[in-house]
mmCIF file of the N, C-alpha and C atoms, coordinates in Angstrom:
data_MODEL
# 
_entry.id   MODEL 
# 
loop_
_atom_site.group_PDB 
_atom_site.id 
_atom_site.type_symbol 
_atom_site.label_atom_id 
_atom_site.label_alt_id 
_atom_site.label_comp_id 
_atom_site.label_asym_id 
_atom_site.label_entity_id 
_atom_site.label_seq_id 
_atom_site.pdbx_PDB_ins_code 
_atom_site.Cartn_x 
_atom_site.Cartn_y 
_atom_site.Cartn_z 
_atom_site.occupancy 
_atom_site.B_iso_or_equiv 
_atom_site.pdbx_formal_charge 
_atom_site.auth_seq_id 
_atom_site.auth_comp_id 
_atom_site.auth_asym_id 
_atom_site.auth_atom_id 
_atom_site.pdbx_PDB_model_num 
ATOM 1   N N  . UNK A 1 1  ? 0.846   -1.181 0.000  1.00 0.00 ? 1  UNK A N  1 
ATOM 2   C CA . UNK A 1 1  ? 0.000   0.000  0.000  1.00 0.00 ? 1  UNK A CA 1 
ATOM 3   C C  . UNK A 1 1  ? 0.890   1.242  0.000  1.00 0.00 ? 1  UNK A C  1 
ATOM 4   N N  . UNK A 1 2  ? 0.280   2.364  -0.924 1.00 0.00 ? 2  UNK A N  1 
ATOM 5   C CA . UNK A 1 2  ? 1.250   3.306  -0.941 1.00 0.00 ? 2  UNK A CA 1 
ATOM 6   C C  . UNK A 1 2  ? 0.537   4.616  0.102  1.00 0.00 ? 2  UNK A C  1 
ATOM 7   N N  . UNK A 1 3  ? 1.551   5.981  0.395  1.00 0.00 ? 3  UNK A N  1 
ATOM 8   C CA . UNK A 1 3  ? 1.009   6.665  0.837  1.00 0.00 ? 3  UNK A CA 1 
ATOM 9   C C  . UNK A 1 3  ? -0.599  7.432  0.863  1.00 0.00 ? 3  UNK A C  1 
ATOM 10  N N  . UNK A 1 4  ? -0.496  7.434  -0.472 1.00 0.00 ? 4  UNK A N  1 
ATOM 11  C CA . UNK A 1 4  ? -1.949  7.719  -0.473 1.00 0.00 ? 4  UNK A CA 1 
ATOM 12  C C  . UNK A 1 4  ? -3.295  7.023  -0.100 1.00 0.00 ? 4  UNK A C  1 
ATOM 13  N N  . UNK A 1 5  ? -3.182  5.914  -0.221 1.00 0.00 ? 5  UNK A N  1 
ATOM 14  C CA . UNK A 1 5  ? -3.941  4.706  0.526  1.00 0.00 ? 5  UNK A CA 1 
ATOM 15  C C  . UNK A 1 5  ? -3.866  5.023  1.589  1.00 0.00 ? 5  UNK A C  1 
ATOM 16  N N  . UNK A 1 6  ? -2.715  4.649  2.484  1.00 0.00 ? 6  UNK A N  1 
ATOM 17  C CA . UNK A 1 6  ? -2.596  4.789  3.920  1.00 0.00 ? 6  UNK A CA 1 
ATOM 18  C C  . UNK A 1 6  ? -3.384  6.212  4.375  1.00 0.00 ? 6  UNK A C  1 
ATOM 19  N N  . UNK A 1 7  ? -3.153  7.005  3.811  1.00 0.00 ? 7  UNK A N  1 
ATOM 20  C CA . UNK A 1 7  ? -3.941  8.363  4.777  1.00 0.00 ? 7  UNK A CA 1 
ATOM 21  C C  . UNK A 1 7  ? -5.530  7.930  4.252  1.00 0.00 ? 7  UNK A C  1 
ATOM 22  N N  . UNK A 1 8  ? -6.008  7.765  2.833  1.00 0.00 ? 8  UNK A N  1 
ATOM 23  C CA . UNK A 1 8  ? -7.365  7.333  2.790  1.00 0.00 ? 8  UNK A CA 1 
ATOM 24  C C  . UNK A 1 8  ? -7.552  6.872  3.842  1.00 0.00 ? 8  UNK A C  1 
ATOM 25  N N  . UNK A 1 9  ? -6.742  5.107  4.268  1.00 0.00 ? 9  UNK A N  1 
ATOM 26  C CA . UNK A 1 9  ? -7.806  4.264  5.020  1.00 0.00 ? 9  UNK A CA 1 
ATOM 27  C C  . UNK A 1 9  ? -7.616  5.321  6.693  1.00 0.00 ? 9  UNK A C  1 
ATOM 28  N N  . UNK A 1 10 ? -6.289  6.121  6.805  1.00 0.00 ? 10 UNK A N  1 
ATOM 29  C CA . UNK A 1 10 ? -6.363  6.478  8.155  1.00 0.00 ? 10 UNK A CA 1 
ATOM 30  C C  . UNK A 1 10 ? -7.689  7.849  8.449  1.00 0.00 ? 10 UNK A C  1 
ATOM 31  N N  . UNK A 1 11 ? -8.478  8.335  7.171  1.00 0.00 ? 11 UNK A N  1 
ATOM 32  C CA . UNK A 1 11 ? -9.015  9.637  7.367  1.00 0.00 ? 11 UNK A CA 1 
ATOM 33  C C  . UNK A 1 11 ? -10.344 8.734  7.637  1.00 0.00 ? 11 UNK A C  1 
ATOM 34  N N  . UNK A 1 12 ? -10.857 7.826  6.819  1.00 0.00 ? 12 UNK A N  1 
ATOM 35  C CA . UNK A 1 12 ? -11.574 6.569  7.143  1.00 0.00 ? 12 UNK A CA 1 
ATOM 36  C C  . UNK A 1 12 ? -11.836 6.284  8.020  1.00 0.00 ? 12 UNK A C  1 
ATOM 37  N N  . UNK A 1 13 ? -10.830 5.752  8.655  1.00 0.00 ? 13 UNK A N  1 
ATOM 38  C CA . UNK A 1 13 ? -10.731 5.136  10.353 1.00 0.00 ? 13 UNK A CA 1 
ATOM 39  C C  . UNK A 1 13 ? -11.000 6.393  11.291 1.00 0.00 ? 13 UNK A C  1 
ATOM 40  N N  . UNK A 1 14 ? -10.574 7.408  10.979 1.00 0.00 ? 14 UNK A N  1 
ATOM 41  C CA . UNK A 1 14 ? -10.934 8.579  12.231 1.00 0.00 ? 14 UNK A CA 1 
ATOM 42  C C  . UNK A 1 14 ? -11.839 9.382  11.801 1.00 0.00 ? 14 UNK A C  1 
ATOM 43  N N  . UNK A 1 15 ? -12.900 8.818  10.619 1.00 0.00 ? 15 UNK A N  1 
ATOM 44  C CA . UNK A 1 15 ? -14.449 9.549  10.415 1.00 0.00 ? 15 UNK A CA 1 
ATOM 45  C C  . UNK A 1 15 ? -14.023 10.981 10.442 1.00 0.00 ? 15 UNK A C  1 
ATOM 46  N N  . UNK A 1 16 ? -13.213 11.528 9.367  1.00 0.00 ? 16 UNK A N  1 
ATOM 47  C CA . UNK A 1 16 ? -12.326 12.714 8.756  1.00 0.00 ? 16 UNK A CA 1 
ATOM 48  C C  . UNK A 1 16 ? -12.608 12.772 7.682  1.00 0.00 ? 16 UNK A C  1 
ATOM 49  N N  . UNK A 1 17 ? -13.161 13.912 6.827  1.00 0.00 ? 17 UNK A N  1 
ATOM 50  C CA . UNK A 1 17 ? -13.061 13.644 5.111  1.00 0.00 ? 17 UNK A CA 1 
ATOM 51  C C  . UNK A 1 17 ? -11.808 14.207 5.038  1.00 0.00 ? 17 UNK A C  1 
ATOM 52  N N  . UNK A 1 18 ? -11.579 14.536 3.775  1.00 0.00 ? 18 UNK A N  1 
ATOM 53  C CA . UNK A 1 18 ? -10.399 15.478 3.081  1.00 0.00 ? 18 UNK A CA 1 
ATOM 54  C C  . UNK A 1 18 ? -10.661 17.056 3.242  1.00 0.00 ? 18 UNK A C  1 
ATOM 55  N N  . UNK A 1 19 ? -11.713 17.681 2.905  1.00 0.00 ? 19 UNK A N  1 
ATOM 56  C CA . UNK A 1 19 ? -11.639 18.469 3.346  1.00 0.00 ? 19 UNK A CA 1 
ATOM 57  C C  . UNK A 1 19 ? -11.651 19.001 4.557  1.00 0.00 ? 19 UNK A C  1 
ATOM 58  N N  . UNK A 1 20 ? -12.375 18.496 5.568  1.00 0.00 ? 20 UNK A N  1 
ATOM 59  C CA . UNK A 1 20 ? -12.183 18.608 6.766  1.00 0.00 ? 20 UNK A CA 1 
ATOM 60  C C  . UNK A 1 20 ? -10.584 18.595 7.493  1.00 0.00 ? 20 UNK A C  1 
ATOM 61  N N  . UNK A 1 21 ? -9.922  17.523 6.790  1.00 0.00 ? 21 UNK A N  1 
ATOM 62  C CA . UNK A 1 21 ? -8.263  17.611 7.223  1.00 0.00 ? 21 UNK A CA 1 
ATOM 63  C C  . UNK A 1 21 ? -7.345  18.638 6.234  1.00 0.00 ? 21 UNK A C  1 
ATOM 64  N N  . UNK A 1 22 ? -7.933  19.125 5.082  1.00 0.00 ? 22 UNK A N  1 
ATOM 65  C CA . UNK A 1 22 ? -7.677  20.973 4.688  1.00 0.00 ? 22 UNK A CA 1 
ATOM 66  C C  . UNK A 1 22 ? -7.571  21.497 5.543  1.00 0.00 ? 22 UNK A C  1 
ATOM 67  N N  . UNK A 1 23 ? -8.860  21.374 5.915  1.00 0.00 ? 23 UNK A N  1 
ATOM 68  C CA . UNK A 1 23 ? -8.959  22.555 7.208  1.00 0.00 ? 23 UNK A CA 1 
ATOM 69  C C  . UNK A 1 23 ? -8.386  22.735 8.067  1.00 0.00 ? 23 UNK A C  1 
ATOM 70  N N  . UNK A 1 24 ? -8.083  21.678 8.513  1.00 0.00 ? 24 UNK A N  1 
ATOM 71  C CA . UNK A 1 24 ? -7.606  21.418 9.858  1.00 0.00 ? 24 UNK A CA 1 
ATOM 72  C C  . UNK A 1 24 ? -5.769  21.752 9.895  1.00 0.00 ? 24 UNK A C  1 
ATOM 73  N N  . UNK A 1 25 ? -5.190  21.530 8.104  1.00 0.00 ? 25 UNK A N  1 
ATOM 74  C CA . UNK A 1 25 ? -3.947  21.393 8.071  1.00 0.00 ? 25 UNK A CA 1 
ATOM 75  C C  . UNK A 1 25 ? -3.755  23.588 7.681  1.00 0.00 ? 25 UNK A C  1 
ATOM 76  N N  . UNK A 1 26 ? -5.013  23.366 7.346  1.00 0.00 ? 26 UNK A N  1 
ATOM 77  C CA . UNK A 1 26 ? -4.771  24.795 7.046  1.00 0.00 ? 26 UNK A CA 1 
ATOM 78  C C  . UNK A 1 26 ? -4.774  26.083 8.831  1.00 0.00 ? 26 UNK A C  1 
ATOM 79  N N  . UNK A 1 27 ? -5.464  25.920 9.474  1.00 0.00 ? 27 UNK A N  1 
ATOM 80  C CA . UNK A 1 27 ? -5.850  26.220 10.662 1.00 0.00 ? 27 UNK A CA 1 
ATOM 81  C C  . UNK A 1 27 ? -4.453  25.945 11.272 1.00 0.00 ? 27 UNK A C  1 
ATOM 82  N N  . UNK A 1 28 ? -3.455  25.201 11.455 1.00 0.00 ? 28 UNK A N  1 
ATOM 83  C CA . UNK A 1 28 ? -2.340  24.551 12.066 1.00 0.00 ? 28 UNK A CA 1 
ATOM 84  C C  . UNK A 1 28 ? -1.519  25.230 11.731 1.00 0.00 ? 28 UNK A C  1 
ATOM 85  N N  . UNK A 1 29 ? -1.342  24.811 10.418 1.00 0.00 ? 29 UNK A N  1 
ATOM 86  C CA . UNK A 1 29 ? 0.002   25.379 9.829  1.00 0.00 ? 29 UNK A CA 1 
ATOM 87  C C  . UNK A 1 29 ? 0.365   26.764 9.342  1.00 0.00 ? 29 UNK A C  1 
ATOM 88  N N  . UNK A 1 30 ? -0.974  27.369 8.809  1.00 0.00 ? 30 UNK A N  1 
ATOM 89  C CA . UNK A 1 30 ? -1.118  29.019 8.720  1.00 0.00 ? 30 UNK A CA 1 
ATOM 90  C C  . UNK A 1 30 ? -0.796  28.855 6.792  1.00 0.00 ? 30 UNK A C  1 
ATOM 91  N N  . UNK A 1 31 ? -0.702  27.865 6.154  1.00 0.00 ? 31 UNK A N  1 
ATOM 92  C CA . UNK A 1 31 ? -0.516  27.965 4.961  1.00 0.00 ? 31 UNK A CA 1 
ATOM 93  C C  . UNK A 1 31 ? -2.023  26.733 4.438  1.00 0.00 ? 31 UNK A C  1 
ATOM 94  N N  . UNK A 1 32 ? -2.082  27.741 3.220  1.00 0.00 ? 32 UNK A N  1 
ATOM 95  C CA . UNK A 1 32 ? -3.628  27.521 2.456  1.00 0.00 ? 32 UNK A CA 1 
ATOM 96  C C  . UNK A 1 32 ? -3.608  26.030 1.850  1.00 0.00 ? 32 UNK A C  1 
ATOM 97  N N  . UNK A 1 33 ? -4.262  24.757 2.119  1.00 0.00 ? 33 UNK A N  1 
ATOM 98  C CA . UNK A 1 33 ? -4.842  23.720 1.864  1.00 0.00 ? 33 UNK A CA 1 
ATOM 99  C C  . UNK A 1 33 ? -5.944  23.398 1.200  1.00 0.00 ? 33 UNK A C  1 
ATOM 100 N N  . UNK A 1 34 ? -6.207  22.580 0.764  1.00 0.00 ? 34 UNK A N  1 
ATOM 101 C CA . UNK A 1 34 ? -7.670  22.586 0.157  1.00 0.00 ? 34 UNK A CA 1 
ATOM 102 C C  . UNK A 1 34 ? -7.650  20.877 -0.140 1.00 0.00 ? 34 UNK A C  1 
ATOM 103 N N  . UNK A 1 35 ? -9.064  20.008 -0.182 1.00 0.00 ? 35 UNK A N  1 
ATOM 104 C CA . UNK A 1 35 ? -9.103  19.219 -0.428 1.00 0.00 ? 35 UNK A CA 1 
ATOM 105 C C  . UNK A 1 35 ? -8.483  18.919 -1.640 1.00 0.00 ? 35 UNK A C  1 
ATOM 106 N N  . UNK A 1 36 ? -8.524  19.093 -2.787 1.00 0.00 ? 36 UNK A N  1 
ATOM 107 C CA . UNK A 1 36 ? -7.905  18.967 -4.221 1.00 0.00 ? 36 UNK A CA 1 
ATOM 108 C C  . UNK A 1 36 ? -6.638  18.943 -4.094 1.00 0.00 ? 36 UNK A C  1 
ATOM 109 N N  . UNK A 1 37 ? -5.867  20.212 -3.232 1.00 0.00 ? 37 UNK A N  1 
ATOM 110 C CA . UNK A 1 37 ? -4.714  20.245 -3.019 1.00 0.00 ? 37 UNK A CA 1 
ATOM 111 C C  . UNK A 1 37 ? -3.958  18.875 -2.453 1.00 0.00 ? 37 UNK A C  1 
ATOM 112 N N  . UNK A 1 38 ? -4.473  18.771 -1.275 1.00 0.00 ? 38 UNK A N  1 
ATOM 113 C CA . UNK A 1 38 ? -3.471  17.262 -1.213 1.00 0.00 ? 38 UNK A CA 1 
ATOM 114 C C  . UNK A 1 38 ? -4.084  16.175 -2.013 1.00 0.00 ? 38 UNK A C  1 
ATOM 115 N N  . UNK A 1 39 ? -5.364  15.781 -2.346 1.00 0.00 ? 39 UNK A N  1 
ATOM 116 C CA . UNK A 1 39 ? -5.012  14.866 -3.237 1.00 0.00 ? 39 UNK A CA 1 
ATOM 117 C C  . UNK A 1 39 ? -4.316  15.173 -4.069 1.00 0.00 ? 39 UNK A C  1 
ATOM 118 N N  . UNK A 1 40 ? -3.685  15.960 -5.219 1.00 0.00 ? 40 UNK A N  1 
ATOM 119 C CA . UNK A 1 40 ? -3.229  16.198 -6.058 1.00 0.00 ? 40 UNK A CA 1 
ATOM 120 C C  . UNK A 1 40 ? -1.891  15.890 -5.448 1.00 0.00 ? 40 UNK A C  1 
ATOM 121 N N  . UNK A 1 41 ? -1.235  16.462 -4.627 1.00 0.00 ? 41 UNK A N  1 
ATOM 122 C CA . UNK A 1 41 ? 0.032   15.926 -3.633 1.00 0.00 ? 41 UNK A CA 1 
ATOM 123 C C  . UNK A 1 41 ? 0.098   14.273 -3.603 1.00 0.00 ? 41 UNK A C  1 
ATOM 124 N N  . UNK A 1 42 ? -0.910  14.071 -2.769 1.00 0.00 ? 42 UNK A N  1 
ATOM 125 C CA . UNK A 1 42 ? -1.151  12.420 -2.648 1.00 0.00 ? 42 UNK A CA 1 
ATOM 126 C C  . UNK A 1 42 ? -0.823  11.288 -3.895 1.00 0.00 ? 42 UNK A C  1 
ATOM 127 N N  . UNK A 1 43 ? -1.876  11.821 -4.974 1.00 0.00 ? 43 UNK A N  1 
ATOM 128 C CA . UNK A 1 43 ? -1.575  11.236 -6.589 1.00 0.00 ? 43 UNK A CA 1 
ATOM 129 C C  . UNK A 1 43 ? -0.243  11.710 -7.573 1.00 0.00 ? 43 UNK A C  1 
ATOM 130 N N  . UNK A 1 44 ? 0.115   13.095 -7.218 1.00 0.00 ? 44 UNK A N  1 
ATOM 131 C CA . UNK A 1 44 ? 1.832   12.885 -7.788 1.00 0.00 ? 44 UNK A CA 1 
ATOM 132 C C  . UNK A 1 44 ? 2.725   12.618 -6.807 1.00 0.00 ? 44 UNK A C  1 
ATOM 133 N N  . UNK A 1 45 ? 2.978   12.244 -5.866 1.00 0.00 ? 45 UNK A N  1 
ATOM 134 C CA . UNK A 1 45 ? 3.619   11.437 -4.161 1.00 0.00 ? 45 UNK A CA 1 
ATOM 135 C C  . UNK A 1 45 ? 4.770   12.486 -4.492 1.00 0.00 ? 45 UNK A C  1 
ATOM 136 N N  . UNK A 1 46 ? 4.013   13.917 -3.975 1.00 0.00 ? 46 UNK A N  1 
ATOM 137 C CA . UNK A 1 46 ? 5.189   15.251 -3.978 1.00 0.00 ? 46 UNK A CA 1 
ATOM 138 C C  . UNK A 1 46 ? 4.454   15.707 -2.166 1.00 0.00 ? 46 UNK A C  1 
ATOM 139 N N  . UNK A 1 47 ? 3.955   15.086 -1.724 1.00 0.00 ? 47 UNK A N  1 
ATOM 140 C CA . UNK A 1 47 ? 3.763   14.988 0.103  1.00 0.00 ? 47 UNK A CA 1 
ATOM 141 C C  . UNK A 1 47 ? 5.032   15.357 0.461  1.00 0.00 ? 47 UNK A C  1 
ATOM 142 N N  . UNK A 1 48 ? 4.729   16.725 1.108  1.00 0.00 ? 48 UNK A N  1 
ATOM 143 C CA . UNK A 1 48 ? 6.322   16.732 1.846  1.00 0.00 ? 48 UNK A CA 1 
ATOM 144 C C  . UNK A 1 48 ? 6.179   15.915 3.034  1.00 0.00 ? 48 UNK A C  1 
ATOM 145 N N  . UNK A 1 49 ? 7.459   15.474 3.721  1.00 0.00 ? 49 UNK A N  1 
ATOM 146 C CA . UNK A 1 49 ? 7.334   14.769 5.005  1.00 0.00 ? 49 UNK A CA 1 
ATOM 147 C C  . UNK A 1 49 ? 6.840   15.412 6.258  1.00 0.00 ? 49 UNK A C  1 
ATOM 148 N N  . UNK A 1 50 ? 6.888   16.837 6.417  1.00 0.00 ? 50 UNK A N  1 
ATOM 149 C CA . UNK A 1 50 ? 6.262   17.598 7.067  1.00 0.00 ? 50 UNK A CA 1 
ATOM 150 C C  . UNK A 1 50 ? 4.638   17.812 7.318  1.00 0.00 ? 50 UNK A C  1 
ATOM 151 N N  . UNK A 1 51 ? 4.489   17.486 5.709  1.00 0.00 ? 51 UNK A N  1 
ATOM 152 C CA . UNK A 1 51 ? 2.873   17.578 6.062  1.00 0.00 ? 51 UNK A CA 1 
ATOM 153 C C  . UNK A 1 51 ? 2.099   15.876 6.182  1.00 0.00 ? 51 UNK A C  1 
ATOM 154 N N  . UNK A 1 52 ? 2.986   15.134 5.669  1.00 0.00 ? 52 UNK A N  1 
ATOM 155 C CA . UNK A 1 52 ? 2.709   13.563 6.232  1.00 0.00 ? 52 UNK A CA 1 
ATOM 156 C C  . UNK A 1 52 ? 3.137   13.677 7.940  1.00 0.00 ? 52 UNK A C  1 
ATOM 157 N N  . UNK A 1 53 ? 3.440   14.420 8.820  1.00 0.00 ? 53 UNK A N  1 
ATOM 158 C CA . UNK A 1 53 ? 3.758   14.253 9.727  1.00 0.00 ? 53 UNK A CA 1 
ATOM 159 C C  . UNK A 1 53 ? 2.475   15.069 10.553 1.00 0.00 ? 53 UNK A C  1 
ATOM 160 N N  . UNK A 1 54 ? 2.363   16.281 9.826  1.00 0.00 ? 54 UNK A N  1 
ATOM 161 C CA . UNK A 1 54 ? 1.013   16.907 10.298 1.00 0.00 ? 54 UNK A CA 1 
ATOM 162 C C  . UNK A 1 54 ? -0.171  16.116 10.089 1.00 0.00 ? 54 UNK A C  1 
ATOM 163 N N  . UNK A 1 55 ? -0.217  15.788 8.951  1.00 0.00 ? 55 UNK A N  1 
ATOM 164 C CA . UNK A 1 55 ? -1.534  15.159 8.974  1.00 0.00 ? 55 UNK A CA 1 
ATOM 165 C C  . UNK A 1 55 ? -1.671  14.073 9.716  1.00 0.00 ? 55 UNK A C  1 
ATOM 166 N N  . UNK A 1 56 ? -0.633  12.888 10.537 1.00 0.00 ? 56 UNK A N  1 
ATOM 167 C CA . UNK A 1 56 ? -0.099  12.202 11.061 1.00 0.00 ? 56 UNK A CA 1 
ATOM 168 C C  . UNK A 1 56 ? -0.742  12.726 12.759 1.00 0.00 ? 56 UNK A C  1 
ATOM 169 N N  . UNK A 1 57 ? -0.198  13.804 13.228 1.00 0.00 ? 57 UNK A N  1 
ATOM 170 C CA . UNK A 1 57 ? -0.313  14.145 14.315 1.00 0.00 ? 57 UNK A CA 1 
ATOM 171 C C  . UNK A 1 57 ? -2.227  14.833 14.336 1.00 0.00 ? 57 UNK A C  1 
ATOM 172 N N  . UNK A 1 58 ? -2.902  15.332 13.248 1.00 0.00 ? 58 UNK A N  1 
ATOM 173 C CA . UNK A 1 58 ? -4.267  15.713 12.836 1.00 0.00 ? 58 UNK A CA 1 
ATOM 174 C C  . UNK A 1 58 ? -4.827  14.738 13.679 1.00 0.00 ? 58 UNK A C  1 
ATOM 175 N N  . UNK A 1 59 ? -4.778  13.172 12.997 1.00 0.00 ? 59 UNK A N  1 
ATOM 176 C CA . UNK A 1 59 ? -5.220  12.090 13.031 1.00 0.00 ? 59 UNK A CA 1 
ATOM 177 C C  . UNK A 1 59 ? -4.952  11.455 14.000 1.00 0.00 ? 59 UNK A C  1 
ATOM 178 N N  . UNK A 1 60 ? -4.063  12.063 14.753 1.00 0.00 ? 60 UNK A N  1 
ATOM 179 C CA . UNK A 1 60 ? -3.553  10.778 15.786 1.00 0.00 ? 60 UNK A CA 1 
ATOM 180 C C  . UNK A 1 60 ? -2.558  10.021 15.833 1.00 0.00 ? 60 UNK A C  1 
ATOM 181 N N  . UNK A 1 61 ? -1.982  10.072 15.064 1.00 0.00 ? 61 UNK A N  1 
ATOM 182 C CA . UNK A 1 61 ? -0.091  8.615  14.810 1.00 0.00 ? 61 UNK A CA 1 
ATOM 183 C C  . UNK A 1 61 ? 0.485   9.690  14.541 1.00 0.00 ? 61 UNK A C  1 
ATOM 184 N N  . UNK A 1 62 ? 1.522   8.467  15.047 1.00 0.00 ? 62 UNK A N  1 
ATOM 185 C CA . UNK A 1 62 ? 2.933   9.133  14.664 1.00 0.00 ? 62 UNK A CA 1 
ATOM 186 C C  . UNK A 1 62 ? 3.706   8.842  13.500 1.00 0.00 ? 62 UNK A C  1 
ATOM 187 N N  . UNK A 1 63 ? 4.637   9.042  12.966 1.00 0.00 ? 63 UNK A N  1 
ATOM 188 C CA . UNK A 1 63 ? 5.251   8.511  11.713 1.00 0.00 ? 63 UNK A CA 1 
ATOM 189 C C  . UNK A 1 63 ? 6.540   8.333  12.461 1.00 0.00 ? 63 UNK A C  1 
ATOM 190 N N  . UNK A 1 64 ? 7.261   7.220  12.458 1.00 0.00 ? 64 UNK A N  1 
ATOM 191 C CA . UNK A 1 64 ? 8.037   6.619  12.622 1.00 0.00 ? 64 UNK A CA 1 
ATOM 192 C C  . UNK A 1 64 ? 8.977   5.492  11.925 1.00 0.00 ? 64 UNK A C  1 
ATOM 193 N N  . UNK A 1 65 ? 10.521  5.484  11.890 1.00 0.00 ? 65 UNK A N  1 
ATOM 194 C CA . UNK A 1 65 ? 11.084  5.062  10.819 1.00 0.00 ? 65 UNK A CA 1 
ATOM 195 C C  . UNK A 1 65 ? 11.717  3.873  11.817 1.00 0.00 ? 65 UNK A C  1 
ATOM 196 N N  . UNK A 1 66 ? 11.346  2.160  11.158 1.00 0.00 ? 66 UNK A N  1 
ATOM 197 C CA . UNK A 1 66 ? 12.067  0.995  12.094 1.00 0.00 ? 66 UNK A CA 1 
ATOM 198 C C  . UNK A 1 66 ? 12.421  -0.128 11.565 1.00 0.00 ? 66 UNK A C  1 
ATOM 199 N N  . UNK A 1 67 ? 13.193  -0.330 12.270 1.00 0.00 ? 67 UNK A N  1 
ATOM 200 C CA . UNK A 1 67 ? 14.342  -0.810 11.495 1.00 0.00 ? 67 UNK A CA 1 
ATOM 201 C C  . UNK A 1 67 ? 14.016  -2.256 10.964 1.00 0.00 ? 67 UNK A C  1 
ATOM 202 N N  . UNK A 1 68 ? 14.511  -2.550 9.806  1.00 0.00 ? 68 UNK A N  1 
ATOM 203 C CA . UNK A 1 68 ? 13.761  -3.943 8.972  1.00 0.00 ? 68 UNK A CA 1 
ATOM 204 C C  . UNK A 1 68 ? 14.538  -5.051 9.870  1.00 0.00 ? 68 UNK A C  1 
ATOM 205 N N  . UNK A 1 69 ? 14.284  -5.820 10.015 1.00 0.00 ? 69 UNK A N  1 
ATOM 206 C CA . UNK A 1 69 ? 14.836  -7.518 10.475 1.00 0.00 ? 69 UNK A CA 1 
ATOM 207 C C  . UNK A 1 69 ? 15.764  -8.433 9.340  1.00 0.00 ? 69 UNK A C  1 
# 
């Protein structure tokens, strides 16, 4: 599953649309969001890690990097 999936099923799981997490990323961060906007991010995987981390903390998780076996 790629990034964009993963935030689908996580906006899913926390009964969030997209625009609603616009909002929410817009309200936070002080820079202009819009639903279209991150999908369009999401579908060319140009997500900065910053805002995978915001939207991350929006929702509830953390993003965390571990180590393979």
């Amino acid at each position: 599953m790629g990034v964009k999936e993963d935030i689908k099923t996580l906006l899913v799981q926390s009964n969030w649309t997209m625009t609603e997490l616009a909002q929410e990323m817009t309200k936070i961060s002080g820079k202009k969001y819009s639903m279209s906007n991150i999908s369009q991010k999401l579908t060319r995987k140009t997500l900065k890690y910053e805002e995978a981390r915001l939207i991350g903390d929006i929702l509830g998780h953390d993003l965390k990097f571990i180590k393979r076996k």
